[in-house]
C-alpha positions in Angstrom: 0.0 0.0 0.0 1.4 3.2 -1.1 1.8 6.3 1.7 -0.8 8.1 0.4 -3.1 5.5 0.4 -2.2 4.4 4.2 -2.9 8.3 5.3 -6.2 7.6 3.3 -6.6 4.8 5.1 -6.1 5.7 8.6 -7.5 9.8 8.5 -10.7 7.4 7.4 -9.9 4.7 10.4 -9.8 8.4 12.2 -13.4 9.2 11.5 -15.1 6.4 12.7 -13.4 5.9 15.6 -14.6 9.6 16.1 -18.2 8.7 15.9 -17.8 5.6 18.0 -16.9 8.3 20.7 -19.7 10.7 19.6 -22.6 8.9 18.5 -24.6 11.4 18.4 -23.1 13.6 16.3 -24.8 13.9 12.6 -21.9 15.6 10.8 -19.2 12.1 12.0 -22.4 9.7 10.8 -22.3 11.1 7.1 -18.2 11.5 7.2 -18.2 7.5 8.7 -20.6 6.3 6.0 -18.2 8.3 3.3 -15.4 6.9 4.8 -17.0 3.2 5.1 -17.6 3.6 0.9 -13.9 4.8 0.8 -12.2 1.8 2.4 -12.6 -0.8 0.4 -10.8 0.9 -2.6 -7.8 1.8 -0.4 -7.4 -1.4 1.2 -7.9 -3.3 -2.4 -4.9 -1.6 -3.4 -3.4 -3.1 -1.0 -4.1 -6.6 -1.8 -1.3 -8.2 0.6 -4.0 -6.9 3.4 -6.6 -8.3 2.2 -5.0 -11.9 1.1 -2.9 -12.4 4.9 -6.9 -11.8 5.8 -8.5 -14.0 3.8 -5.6 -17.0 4.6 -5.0 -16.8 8.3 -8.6 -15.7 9.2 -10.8 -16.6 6.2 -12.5 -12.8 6.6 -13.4 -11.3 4.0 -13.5 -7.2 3.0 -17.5 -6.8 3.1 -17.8 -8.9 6.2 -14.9 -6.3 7.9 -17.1 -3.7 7.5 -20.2 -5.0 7.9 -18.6 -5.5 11.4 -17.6 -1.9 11.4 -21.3 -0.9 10.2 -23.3 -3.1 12.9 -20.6 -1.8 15.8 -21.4 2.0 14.9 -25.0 0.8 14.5 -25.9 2.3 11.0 
């Protein structure tokens, strides 16, 4: 994954973590949604993530955030 790509990555990470802090707060809900339709670009680039994932814990991408999604509840 390139540098630009992991800042992406983690300034996204950033955001929901954020919300998971302040639920209530409508402007971190629309900037963790855009973030949760960002992600799985990013992290496709970086296709070593995603195939250690899918060896050692047979998870894949969707089912990541899914998790994500039903943790933030929306």
């Amino acid at each position: 994954m390139s540098e630009k790509d992991k800042q992406k990555a983690l300034k996204h990470l950033d955001t929901i973590g954020k919300l998971a802090i302040d639920r209530n707060n409508s402007n971190l809900q629309e900037m963790a949604e855009n973030a949760l339709d960002a992600l799985p670009t990013i992290l496709k680039r970086g296709t070593g993530l995603m195939k250690f994932l899918k060896t050692n814990f047979d998870i894949e991408l969707d089912e990541i955030l899914e998790n994500i999604q039903g943790i933030l509840n929306f």
